[in-house]
N, C-alpha and C positions, 0 to 999 in steps of 0.2 A: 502532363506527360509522366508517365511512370511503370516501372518496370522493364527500361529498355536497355536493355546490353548488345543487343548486335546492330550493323548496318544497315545503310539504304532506303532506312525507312523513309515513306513521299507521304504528307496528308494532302486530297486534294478538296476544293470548295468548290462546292457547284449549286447555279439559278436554275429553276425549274421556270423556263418561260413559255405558261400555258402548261403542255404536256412534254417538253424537248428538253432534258439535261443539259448545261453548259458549263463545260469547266470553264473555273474566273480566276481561278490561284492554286497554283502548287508552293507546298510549304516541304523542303528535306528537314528532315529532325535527325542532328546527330547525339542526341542525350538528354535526360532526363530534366523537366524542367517546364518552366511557360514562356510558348509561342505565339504569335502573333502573323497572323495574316496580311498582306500589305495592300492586297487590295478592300478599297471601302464601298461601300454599299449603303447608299441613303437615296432619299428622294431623287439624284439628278445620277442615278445609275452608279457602278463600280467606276475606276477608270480606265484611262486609254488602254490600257492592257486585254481589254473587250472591245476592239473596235466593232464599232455601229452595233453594237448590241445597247439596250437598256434593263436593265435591273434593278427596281426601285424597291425598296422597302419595304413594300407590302408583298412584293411578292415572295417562293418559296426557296430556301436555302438551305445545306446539307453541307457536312463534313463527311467523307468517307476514307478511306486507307485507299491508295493509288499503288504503293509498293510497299511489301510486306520484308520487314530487314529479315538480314541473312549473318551467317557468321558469329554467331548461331543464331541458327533458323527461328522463330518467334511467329506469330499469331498476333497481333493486334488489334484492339476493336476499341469502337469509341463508343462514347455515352453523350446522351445530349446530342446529339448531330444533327434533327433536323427541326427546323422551324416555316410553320406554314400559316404563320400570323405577321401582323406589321411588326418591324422591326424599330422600334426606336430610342434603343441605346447601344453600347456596346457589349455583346454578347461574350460573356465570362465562363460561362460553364461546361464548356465542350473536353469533357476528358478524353485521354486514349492511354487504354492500358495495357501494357505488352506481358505483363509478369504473369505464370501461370498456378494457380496452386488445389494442392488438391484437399479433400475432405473423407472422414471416416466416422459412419454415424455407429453410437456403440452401445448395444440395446442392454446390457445392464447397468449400466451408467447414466442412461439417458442424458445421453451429452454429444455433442459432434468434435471431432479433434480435425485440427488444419494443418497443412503443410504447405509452404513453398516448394516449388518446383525449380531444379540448379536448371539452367538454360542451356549449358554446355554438357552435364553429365545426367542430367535427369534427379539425380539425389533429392532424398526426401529432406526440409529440415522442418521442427516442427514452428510454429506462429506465436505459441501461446499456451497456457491453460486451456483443457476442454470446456467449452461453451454449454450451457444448460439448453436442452430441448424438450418436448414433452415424453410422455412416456413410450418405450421401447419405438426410439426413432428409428428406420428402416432408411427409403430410397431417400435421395437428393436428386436435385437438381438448381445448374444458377442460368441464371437472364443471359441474354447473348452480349448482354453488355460489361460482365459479371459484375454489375454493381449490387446482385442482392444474390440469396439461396434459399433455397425450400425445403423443407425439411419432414416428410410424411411419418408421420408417431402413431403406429399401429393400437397402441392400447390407447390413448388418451383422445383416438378419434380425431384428430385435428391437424392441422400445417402450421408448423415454426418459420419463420420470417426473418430472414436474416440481413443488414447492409453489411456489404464488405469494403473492408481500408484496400483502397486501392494498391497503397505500396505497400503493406503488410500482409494482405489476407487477413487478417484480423476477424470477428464476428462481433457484428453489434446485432441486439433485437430488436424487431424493427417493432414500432409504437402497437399496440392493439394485438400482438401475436402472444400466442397462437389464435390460430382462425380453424372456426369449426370445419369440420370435413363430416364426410357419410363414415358406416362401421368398416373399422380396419382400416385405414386408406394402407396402397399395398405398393404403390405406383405413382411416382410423376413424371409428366409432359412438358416443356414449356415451348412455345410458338410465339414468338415476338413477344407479346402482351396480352399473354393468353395460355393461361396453366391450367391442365385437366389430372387431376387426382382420380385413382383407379380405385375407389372402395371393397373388398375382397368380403366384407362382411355383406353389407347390404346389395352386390350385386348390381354397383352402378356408376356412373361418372360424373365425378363435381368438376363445374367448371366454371372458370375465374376470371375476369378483368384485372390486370395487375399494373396498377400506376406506376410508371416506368419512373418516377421520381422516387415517392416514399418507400416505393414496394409494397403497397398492401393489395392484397387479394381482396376485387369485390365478384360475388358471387351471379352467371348471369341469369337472366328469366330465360328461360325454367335455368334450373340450377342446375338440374340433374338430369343424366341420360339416362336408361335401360343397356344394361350388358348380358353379356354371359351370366352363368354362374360361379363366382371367385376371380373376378380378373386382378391381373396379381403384374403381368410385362408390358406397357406398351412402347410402341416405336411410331416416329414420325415422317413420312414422307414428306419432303417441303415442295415436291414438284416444280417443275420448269415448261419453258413455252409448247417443248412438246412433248411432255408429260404430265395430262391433269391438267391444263392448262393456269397453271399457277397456282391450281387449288391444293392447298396439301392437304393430306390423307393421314387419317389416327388410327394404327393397327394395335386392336388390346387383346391380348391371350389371356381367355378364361380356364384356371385350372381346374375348375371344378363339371365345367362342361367340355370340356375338351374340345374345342373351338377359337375361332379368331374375328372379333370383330373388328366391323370397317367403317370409318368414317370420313366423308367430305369435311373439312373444317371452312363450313362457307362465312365464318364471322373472324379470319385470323386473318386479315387486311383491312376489314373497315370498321365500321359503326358497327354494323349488325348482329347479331347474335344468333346463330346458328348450326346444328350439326346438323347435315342429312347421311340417313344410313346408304352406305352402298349396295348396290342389289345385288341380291343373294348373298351378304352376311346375314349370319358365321359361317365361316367356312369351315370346314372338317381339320383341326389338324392334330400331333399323337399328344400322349396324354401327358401331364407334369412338364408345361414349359416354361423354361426359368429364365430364359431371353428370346430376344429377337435381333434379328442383324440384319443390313441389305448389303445388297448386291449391284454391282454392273454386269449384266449377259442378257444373251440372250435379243440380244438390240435393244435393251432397254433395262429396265429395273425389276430386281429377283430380292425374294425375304426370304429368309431362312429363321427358322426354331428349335432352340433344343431344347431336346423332350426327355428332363433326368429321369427317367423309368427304371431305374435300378439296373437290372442286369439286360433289358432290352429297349438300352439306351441309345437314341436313334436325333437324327438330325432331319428335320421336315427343308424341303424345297420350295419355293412358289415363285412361278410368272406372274408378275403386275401387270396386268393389262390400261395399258395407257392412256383408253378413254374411260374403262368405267369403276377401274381402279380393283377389279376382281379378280382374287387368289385363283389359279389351277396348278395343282400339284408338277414339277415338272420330271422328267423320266428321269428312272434312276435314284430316288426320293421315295422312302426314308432311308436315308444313310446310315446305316448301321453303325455302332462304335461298342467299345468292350464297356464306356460308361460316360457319361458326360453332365457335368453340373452348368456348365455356361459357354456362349460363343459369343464374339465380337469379329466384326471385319476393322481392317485398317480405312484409313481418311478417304482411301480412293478407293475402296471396295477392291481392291486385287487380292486380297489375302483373308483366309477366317481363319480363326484363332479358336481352339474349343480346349478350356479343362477336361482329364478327366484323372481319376484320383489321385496321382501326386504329379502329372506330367499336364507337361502344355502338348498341345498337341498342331500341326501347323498345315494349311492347304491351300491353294495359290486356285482362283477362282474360274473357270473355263470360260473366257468369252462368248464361245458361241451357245452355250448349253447349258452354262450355269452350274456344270460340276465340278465337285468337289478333286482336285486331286494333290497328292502327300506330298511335303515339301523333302528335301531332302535336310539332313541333321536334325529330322525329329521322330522320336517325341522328345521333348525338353523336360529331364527332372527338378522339380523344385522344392524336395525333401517333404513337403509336406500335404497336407489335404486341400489341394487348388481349388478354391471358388471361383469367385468372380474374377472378370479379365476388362481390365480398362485401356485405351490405346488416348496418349494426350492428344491436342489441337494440330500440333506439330507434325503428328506424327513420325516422332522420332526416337517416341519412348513406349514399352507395354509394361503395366503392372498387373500382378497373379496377387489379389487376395488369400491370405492362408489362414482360413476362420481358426483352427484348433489352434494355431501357434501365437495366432495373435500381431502376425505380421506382414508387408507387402514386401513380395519380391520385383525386383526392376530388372529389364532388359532394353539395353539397346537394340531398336528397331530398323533394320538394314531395307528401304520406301524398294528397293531397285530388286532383291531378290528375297523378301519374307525372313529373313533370317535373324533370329535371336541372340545376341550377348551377354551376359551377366552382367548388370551395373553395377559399379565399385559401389562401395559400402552398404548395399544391398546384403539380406535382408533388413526393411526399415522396421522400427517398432511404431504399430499403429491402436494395441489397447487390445486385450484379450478378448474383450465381446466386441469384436468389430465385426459388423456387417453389408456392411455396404461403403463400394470406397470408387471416388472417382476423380479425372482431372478435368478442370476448366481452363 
């Protein structure tokens, strides 16, 4: 257990008997440290604490978060939590880490720089010396369990691998990395145990089996998909019972054809190895998209794109349709703005968030129709040339990348009316070529 400062946190244990969940133990955790479960699980089932039920050893077991602490607020996930083999000894390795921290990969330096994240004020502090990556590292991305990161290095063609110290953030490299990728990789994905690199040179998608222990990417048959031309953003739907039916969906923005492809991810729950494309990818959408964001409207789920076009900088709309997972523009779309480099929504999709050249800019999301409309007290100046926009796990904090300056600014995140703050000791210094910056 590590990284917990606030309350309330519950882990609970639970039997998969057959196909039926059963909670067997709740654990409260009030502070950092190792806990133990009290109910046991071997051959002659848990104890009385399950009455008439059996739970034997060989069957399946999980750790999962029950209640997520408060005061301040926190995120916690665990690692190791399920075992769907016989059990027969006492199982050691189940971590849960609540601390959150963020990353800045920095393409003259070829190195990634780490920060802790304050839990109470959002504050950057740094972890360490910048860590070596391959050449001119661009996107990141870490595991849901944040026990690794990934690191795509546009020049060097490949993906850096990284374990993280749980209670530091720290970066170690992970054994065998870097791992070859296609030309450029431009873009990452991850889905449980399952990371898809966006190649911008060659026009395609690598995709990876990633051992949830060591962290190594193995590459699946076939390795590679067909995309656009230049795909450079994608974004993941993880879908639910009735959306996609569990299946989640891989939207990549090709900037060079100015389009969006769409994929089933039919191998991101089991054995299998699969994409199928969705019919009628690509879709139409404007040109130069440097993200993607979703949405809730609309009775269901809405993507949004913005399209840095210079001076006819515009923000693209789409309806998800829920069975077959196909973009249509929705009215009112494209949204014009005077200029726009990036958009982000917050945790619940109620708010998007869009730079555009020194101001944040803020819009609170139309339930029923998916429009955009202007929050009040914005635009927000942040002195400098706003790039990228990150929103933490919390959400309770946003950072404004500011490439010329070399630095991230922070705000507090008001969940209940979209409203931005200035976080104390903000702006952080995060390294003059910094391009890409995010939090886990």
């Amino acid at each position: 257990m590590s990284g917990l400062v606030g309350q309330g946190l519950v882990l609970k244990l639970y039997g998969l008997n057959y196909v039926r969940p059963q909670s067997l133990d709740q654990l409260p955790i009030s502070s950092n440290g190792h806990y133990d479960f009290t109910t046991t699980i071997g051959t002659n089932g848990p104890n009385a604490s399950v009455a008439g039920s059996f739970y034997p050893a060989t069957f399946d077991y999980g750790v999962e978060i029950a209640l997520q602490p408060h005061s301040p607020t926190q995120r916690c996930v665990v690692s190791d939590s399920y075992r769907n083999f016989a059990i027969t000894a006492n199982v050691t390795d189940v971590g849960v880490v609540c601390g959150e921290f963020s990353y800045s990969t920095n393409t003259a330096d070829n190195a990634i720089s780490g920060f802790s994240v304050d839990a109470y004020t959002g504050a950057l502090v740094s972890v360490g010396p910048p860590v070596a990556a391959g050449r001119s590292p661009y996107a990141l991305v870490s595991s849901g369990d944040k026990q690794h990161l990934y690191v795509a290095n546009t020049d060097s063609n490949d993906v850096s691998a990284f374990a993280v110290d749980r209670s530091s953030g720290e970066l170690t490299t992970v054994p065998g990395s870097p791992f070859a990728a296609g030309t450029r990789p431009r873009a990452l994905a991850l889905f449980r145990s399952t990371l898809f690199v966006a190649n911008a040179g060659s026009d395609n998608l690598s995709v990876y089996r990633v051992d949830q222990k060591s962290g190594v990417p193995t590459l699946w048959s076939p390795a590679s998909y067909a995309t656009g031309t230049g795909p450079s953003v994608m974004a993941i739907e993880p879908g639910n019972a009735t959306f996609g039916g569990f299946t989640p969906i891989l939207y990549i923005a090709n900037a060079g054809s100015n389009d969006i492809s769409a994929f089933w991810l039919l191998g991101a729950h089991g054995p299998e190895q699969a994409l199928e494309s969705v019919v009628g990818s690509p879709f139409r959408s404007g040109s130069s998209v440097t993200s993607l964001a979703f949405g809730a409207a609309a009775g269901g789920r809405v993507l949004y794109a913005a399209n840095a076009n210079g001076v006819d900088a515009t923000i693209s709309g789409f309806s998800i349709d829920p069975n077959t997972a196909a973009l249509t523009s929705l009215p009112g779309f494209p949204f014009a703005l005077p200029s726009c480099n990036y958009i982000a929504t917050d945790q619940t999709s109620t708010y998007l968030y869009a730079t555009a050249g020194t101001n944040v800019l803020g819009y609170s999301i139309d339930r029923q129709t998916g429009a955009l409309i202007p929050l009040p007290g914005f635009p927000v100046a942040v002195g400098a040339n706003a790039d990228s926009i990150g929103i933490d796990p919390t959400n309770q904090f946003l950072y404004v990348r500011n490439g010329s300056a070399g630095t991230v600014i922070g705000f507090e995140l008001n969940a209940a009316t979209g409203e931005l703050t200035p976080m104390p000791g903000s702006p952080f210094a995060v390294g003059k070529s910094a391009e890409f910056f995010a939090t886990f």
